[in-house]
C-alpha positions as CSV (number, residue, x, y, z in Angstrom):
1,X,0.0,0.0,0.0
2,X,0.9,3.7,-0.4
3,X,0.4,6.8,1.8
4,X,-0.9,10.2,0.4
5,X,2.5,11.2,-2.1
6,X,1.4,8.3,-4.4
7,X,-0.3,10.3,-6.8
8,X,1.9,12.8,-7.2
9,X,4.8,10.5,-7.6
10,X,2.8,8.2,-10.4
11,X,2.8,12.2,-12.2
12,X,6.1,12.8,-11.6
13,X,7.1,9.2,-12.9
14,X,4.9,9.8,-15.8
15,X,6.4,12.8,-16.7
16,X,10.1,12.0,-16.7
17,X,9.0,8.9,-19.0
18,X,7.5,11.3,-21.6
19,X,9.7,13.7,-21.7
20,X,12.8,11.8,-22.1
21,X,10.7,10.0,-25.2
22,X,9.6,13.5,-26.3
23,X,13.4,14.9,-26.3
24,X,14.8,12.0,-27.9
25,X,12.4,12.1,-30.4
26,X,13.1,15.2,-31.9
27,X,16.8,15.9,-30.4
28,X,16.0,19.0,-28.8
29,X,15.3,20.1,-25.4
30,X,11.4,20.3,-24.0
31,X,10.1,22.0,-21.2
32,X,7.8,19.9,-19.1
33,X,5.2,21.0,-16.9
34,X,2.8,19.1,-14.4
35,X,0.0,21.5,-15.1
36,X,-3.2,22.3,-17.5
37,X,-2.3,23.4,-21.2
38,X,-1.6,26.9,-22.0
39,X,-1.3,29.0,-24.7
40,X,1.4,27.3,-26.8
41,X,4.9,28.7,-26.5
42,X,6.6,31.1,-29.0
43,X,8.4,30.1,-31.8
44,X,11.7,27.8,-31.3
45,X,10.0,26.5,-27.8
46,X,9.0,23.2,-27.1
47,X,6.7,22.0,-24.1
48,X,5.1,18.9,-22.9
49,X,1.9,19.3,-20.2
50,X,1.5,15.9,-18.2
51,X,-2.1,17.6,-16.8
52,X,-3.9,15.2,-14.1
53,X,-7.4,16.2,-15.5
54,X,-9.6,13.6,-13.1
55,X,-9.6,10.8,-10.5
56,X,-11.8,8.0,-10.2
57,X,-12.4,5.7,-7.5
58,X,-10.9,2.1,-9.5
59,X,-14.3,-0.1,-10.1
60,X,-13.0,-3.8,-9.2
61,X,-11.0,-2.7,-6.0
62,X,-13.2,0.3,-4.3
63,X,-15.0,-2.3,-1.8
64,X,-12.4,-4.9,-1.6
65,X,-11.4,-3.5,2.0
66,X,-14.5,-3.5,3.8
67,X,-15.5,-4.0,6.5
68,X,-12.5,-1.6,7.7
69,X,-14.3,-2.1,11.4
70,X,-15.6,-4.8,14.0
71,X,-19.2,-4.3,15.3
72,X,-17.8,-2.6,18.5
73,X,-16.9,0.5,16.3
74,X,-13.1,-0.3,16.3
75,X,-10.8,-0.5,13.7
76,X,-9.8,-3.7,12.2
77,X,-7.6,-3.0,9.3
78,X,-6.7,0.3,7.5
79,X,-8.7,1.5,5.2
80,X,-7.3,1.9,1.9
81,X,-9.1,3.6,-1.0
82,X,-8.0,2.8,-5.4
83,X,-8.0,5.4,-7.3
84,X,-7.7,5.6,-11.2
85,X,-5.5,8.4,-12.4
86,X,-7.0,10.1,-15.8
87,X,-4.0,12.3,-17.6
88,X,-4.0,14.5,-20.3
89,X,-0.6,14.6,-21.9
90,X,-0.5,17.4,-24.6
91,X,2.4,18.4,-27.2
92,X,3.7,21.7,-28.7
93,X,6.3,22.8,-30.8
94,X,6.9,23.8,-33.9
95,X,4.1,22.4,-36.8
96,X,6.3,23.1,-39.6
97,X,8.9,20.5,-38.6
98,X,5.7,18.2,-37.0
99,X,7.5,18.3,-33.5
100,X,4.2,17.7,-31.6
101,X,3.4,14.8,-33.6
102,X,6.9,13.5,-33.4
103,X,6.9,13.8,-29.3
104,X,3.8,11.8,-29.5
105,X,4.6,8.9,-31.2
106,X,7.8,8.6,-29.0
107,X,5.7,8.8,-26.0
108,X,2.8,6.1,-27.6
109,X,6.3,3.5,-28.2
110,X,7.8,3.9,-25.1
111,X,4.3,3.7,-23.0
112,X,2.9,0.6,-25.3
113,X,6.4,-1.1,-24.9
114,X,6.9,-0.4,-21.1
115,X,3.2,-0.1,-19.7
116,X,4.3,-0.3,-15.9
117,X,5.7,2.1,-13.8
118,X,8.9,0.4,-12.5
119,X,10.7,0.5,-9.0
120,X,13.5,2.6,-10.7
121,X,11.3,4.8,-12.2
122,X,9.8,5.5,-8.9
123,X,13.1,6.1,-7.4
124,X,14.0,8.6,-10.4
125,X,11.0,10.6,-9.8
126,X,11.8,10.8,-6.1
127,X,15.0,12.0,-6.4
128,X,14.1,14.6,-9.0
129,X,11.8,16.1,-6.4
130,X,12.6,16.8,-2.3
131,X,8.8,17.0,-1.9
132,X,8.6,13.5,-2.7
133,X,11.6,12.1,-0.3
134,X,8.7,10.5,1.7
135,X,6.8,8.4,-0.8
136,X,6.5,4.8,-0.9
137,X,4.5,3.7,-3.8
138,X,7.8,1.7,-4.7
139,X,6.7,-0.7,-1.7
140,X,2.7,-1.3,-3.1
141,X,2.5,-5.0,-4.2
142,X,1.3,-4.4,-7.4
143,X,2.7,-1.6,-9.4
144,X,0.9,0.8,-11.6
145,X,0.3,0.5,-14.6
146,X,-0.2,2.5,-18.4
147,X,-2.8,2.1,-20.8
148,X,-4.0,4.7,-23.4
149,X,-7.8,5.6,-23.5
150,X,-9.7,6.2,-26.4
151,X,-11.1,9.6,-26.7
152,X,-14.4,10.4,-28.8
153,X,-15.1,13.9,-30.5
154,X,-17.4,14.6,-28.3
155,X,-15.4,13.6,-25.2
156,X,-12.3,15.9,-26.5
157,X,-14.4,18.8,-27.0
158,X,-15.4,19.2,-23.7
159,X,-12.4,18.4,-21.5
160,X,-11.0,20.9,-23.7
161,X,-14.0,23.2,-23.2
162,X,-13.2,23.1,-19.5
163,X,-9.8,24.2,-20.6
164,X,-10.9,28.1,-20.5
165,X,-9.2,30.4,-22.8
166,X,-6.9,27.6,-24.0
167,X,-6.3,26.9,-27.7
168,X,-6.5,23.2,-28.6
169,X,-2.5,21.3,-29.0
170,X,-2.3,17.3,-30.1
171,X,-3.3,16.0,-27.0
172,X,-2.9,12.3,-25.8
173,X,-5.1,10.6,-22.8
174,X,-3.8,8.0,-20.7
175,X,-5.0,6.4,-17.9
176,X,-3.0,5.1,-14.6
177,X,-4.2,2.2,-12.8
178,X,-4.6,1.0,-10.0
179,X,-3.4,4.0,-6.8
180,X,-4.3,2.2,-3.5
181,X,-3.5,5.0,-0.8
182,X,-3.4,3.5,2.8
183,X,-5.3,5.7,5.8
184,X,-2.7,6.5,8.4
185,X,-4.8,4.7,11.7
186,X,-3.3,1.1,12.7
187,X,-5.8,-0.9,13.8
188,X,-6.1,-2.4,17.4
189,X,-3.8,-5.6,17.8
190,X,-6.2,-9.0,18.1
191,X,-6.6,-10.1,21.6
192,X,-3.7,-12.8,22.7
193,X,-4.4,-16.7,22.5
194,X,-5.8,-18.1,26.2
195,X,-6.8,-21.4,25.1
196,X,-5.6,-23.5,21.5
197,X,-9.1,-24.8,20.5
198,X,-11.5,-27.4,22.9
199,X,-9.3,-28.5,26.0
200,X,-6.4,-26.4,24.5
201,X,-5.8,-29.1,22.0
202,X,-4.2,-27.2,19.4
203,X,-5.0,-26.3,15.8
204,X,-6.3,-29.3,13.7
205,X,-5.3,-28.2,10.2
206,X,-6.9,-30.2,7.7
207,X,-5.5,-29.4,4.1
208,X,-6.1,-30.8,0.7
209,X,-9.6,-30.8,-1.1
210,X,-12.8,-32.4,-0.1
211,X,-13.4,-36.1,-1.5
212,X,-14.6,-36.4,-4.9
213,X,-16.0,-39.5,-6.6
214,X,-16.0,-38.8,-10.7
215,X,-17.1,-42.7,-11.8
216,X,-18.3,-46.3,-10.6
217,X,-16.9,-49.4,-12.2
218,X,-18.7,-52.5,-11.5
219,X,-16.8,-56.0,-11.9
220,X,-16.1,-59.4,-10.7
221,X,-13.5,-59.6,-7.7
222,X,-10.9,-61.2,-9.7
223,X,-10.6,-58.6,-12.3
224,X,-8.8,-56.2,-10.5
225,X,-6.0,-54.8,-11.7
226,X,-6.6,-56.2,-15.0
227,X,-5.1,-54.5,-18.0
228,X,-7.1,-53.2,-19.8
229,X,-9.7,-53.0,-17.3
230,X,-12.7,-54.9,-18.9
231,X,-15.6,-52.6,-18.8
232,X,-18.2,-52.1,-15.7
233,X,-21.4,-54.1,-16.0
234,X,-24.4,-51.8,-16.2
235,X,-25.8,-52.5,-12.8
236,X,-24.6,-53.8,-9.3
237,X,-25.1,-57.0,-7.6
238,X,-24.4,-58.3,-4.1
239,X,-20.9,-60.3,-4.3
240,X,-19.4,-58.0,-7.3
241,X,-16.8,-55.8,-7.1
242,X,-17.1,-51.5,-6.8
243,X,-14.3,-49.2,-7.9
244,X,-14.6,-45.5,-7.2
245,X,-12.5,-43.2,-8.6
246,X,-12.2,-39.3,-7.7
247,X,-10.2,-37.5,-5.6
248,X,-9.1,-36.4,-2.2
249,X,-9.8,-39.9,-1.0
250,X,-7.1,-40.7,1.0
251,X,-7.0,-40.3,4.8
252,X,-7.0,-42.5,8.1
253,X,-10.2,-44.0,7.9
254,X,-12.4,-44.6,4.5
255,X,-16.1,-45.6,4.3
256,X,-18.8,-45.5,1.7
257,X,-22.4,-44.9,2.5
258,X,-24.8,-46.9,0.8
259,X,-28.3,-45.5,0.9
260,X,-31.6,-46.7,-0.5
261,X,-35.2,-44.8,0.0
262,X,-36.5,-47.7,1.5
263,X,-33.8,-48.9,4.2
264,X,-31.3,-48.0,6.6
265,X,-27.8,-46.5,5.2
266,X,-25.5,-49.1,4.3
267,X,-21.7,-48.6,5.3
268,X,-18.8,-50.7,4.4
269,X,-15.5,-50.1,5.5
270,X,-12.8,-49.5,3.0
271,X,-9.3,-51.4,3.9
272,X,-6.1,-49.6,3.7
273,X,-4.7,-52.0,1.2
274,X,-8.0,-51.2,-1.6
275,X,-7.5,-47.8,-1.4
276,X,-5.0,-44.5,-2.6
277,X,-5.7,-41.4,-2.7
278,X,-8.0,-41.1,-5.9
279,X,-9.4,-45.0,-5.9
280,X,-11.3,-47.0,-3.5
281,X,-12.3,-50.6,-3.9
282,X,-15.0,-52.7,-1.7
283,X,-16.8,-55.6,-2.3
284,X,-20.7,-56.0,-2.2
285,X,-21.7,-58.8,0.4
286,X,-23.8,-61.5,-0.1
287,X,-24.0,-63.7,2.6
288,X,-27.3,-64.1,4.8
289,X,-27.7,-60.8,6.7
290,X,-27.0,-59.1,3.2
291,X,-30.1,-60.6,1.8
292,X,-32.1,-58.8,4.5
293,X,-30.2,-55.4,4.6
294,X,-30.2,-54.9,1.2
295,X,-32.5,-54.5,-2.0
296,X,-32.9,-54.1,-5.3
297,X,-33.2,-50.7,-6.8
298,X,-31.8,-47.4,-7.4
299,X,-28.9,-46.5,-4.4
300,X,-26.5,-43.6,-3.7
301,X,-22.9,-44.1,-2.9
302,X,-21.4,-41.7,-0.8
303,X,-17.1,-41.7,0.0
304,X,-16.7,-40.5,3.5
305,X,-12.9,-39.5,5.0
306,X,-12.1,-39.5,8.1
307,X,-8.8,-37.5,9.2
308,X,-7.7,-35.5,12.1
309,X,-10.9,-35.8,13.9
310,X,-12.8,-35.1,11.3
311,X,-15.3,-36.5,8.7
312,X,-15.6,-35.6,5.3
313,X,-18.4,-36.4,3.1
314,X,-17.9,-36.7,-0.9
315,X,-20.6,-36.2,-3.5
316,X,-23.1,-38.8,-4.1
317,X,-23.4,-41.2,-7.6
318,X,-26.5,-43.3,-8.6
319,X,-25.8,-47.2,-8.0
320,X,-28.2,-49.1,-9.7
321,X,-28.8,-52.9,-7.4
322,X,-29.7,-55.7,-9.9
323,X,-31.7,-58.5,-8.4
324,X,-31.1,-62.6,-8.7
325,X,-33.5,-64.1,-10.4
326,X,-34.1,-67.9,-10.3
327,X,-37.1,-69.3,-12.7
328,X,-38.9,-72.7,-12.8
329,X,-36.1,-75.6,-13.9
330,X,-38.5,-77.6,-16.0
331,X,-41.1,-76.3,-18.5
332,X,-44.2,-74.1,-17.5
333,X,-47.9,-76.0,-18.9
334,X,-50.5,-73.7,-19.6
335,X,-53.9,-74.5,-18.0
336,X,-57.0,-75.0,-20.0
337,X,-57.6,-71.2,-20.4
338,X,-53.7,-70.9,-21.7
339,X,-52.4,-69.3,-18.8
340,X,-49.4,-69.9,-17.4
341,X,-48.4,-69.5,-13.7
342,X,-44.5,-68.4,-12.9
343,X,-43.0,-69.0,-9.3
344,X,-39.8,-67.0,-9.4
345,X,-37.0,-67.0,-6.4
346,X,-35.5,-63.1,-6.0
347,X,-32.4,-62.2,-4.0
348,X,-31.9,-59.8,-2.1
349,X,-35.4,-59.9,-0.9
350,X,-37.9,-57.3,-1.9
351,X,-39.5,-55.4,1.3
352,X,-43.1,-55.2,1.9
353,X,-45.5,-53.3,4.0
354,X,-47.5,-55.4,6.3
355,X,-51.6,-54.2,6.9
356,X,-53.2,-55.8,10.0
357,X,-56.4,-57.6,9.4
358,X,-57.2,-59.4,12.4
359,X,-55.4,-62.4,13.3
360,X,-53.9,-61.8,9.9
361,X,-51.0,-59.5,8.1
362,X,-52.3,-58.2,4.6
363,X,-48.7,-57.9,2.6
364,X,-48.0,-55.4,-0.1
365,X,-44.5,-54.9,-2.2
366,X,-43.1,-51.1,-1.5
367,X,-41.8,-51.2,-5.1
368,X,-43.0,-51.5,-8.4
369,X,-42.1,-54.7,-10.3
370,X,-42.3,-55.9,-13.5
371,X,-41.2,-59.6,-15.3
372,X,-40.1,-59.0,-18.4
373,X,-40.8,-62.1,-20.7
374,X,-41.7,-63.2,-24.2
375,X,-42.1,-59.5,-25.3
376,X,-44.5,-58.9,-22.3
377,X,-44.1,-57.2,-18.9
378,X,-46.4,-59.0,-16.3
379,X,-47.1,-57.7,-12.4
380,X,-46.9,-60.0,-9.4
381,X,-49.7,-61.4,-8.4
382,X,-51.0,-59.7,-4.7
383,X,-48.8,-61.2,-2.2
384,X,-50.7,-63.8,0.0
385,X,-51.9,-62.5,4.2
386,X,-49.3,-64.3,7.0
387,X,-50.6,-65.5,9.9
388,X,-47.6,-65.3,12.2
389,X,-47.2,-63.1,15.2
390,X,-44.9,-60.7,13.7
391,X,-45.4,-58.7,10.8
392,X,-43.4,-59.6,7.8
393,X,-40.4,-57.4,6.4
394,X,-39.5,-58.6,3.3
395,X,-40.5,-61.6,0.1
396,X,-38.0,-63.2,-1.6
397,X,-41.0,-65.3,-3.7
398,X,-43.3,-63.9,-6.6
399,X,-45.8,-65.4,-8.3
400,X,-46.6,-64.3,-11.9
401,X,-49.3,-65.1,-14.4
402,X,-49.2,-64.3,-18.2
403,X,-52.7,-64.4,-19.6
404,X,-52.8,-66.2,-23.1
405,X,-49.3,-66.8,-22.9
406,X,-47.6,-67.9,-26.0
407,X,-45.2,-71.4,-26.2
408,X,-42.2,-70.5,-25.5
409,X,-39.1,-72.4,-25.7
410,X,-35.8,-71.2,-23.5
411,X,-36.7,-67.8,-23.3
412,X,-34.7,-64.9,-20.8
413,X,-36.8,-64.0,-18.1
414,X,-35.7,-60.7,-16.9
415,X,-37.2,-59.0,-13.4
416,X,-37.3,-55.1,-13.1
417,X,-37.2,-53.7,-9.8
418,X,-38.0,-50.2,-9.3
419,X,-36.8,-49.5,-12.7
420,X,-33.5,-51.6,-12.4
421,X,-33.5,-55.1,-14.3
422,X,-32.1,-58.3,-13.5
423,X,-28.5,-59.0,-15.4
424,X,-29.3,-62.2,-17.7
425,X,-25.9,-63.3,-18.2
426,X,-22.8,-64.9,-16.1
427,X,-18.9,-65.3,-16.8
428,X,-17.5,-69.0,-17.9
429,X,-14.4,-69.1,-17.7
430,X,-13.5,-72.1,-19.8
431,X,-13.1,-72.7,-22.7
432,X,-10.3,-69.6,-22.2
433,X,-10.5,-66.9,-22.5
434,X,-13.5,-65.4,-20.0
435,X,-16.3,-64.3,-21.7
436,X,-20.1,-63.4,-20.6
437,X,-22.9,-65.2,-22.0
438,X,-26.6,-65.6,-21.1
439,X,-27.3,-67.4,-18.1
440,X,-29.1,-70.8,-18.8
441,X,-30.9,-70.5,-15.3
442,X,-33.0,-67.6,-16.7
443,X,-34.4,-69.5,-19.6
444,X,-38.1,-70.4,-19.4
445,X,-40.1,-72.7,-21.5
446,X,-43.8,-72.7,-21.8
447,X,-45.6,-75.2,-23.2
């Protein structure tokens, strides 16, 4: 910053720049003057008018201080106002040798090839004036800096109207920027340090950025670290494999937060070995208690980080859950009316709300689902009332019918939960090499 003698010294540094272009330009010696322009000079006199016609209050920087004070009144930094410096920079000399236009284009080149004002030049203009001896705009931390403004007909008419008595010379406008002039108070010192945070603990600096997951990659176990990585499958299912990439996911402890609108949150621990600081790896369960804690549907997947006493939460990603879906081994007979009944197996199991009736529990599904099969899509038949004592939480069984169904012969069943289907294919590995192909324990026949 820069007390009060920063203006005069970005005139003084001005000047001295444009003069020494203006006498080099036409080898002879020019009288320069910090003031307005006057009535141009007798014959054989040359003179250069560096005139500081108006200051404006600089557009991007005029608030960028505030607030100067605390809500007690006192003063919490120094005020410090920017200022734009508007200069008028006008030639004469003699016309018949075009010394005026001469000085001018000197002054353009040298202010278009050096458009800052520079420590040195500061100095120079310092020590070319006593008045100045106490300036220190060489200290601001960003220096000033040149640029020539535009002037329309109309604009040049009246700043030279204002000009009173004064005959019009080649003029030139040029514009300082940006003057940020410091107040003089100092501010009241902050209070000292009694206590380092909670139990005078200390700072806990936490640096880097938050997490960030970018992308979900679905896959068997053993594929990891496969080159090139095969792609992900389009849903998940319990027993495959997540990779999450981002970053900012390193830290002491690593989690991800499953969450479906129907259940509890979901959250699996992340092992230091699956995990760097932009990938995390975890695999789906799918033993007993998964079947029950989990279902099929649309899930979020959240990366939580835990360092230095503190949890970080990333973004969330859609996770489609696929369900399992086991049909009837043998072939399906229509009955006399050519219906034919389906009894399908799903895993994880699908949860239900439960409706007390009595002595009995009326069942519902809490999702939509739809079997998809021999270009039809077919809703489960109601669920049958349970008699036991406590209310039901969850199916794993649904029973289908397709009206006028047509004969069949190893057709894919597929099962839509909640918008998300079933996958209808598995990996063989043999013959080599690994391949996926439709999954023979989907096929149904009708007959």
């Amino acid at each position: 910053m820069s007390n009060h003698l920063a203006i005069a010294t970005v005139t003084a540094g001005l000047g001295q720049r444009a003069h020494a272009a203006a006498e080099a330009a036409i080898g002879k010696t020019v009288t320069l003057q910090h003031d307005r322009p006057s009535t141009p000079p007798g014959a054989g006199l040359r003179r250069l008018h560096v005139y500081l016609y108006q200051v404006t209050p600089n557009a991007a920087l005029r608030n960028e201080d505030l607030p100067t004070r605390g809500a007690g009144g006192h003063l919490s930094q120094r005020p410090r106002a920017a200022l734009d410096l508007h200069y008028l920079l006008t030639f004469q000399g003699d016309h018949a040798s075009l010394e005026p236009e001469r000085m001018l284009g000197a002054v353009v080149r040298d202010l278009h090839a050096r458009p800052v004002l520079t420590r040195q030049d500061i100095a120079d203009a310092i020590t070319g004036s006593a008045d100045l001896a106490a300036s220190d705009l060489a200290r601001a931390p960003e220096p000033v800096r040149f640029q020539l403004v535009p002037l329309s007909l109309e604009e040049q008419s009246k700043l030279w109207s204002v000009l009173f008595q004064t005959a019009h010379a080649l003029s030139l406008a040029c514009l300082a920027t940006t003057v940020l002039i410091e107040a003089q108070e100092t501010p009241r010192p902050a209070p000292p340090v009694l206590q380092r945070a909670q139990d005078d603990q200390g700072v806990i600096v936490q640096l880097g950025p938050w997490p960030v997951l970018q992308s979900v990659h679905v896959g068997l176990p053993d594929e990891v670290g496969r080159h090139p990585e095969p792609p992900s499958w389009p849903a998940a299912r319990l027993g495959l494999q997540l990779t999450l990439r981002g970053a900012g996911l390193g830290g002491a402890a690593v989690s991800l937060r499953l969450e479906h609108p129907l259940l509890p949150p979901v959250d699996l621990a992340v092992a230091r070995a699956d995990r760097t600081a932009d990938t995390v790896r975890v695999r789906l369960p799918d033993d007993p208690p998964a079947q029950e804690a989990w279902a099929p549907g649309m899930y979020t997947v959240t990366a939580r980080v835990a360092d230095g006493g503190a949890t970080r939460a990333s973004n969330r990603l859609p996770l489609p859950l696929a369900p399992r879906l086991a049909v009837p081994a043998g072939p399906v007979a229509r009955d006399a009316n050519s219906d034919a009944r389906l009894t399908v197996q799903v895993s994880p199991r699908l949860p239900v709300t439960a409706t007390r009736a009595g002595a009995v529990w009326q069942l519902a599904l809490r999702q939509p689902v739809l079997l998809l099969l021999a270009g039809r899509e077919v809703a489960p038949e109601p669920l049958a009332d349970s008699t036991d004592a406590a209310a039901p939480r969850s199916t794993d069984r649904l029973e289908f019918v397709l009206k006028q169904a047509p004969a069949v012969s190893g057709e894919i069943a597929r099962l839509r939960v909640d918008g998300v289907d079933s996958l209808p294919f598995v990996r063989r590995d043999a013959p080599a090499p690994p391949r996926l192909i439709l999954d023979d324990g989907q096929r149904v026949t009708i007959t």
